[in-house]
N, C-alpha and C positions, 0 to 999 in steps of 0.2 A: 621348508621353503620359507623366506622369509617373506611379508607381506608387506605391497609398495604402496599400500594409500597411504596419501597426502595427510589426510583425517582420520583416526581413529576413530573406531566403532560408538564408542561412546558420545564424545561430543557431534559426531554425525545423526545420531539418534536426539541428544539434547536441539541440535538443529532442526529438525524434523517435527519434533513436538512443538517447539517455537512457530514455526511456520504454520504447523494445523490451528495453534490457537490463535492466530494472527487468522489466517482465513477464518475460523469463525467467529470470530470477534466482527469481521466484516460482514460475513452472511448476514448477521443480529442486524445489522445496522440498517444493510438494504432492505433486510425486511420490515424493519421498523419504518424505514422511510415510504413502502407501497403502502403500508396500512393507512398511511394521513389519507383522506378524501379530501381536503382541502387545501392538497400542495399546490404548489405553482410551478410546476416542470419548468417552462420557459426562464422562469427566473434562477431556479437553481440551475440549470444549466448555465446561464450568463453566471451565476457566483466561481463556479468552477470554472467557467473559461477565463476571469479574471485572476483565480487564483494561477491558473494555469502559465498564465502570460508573467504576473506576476514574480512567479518561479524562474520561468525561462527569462526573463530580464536580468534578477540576478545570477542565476548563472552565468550569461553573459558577460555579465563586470565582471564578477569575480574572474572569470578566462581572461578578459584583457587586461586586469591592474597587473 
């Protein structure tokens, strides 16, 4: 029987391993970031929603040029 994936086994496995050290490369991060007692939530949250906005602007150009 021949087999119909798109992706062979291998580089779906090199994806796979990609992706776990990508999530915990972030796990590290958030948890890095609970440990500060001296953050400022409100303000990191405003940095992220400017990044956010940010983003979405240029996507925006780039859609209509």
């Amino acid at each position: 029987m021949v087999s119909r994936q798109s992706v062979p086994v291998t580089r779906m496995a090199g994806l796979q391993r990609a992706a776990r050290m990508a999530g915990e490369s972030f796990g590290y991060e958030d948890a890095r970031i609970g440990a500060e007692p001296g953050l400022d939530w409100l303000h990191t949250r405003g940095l992220w929603w400017l990044a956010a906005t940010a983003a979405g602007a240029g996507l925006v150009l780039l859609h209509f040029s």
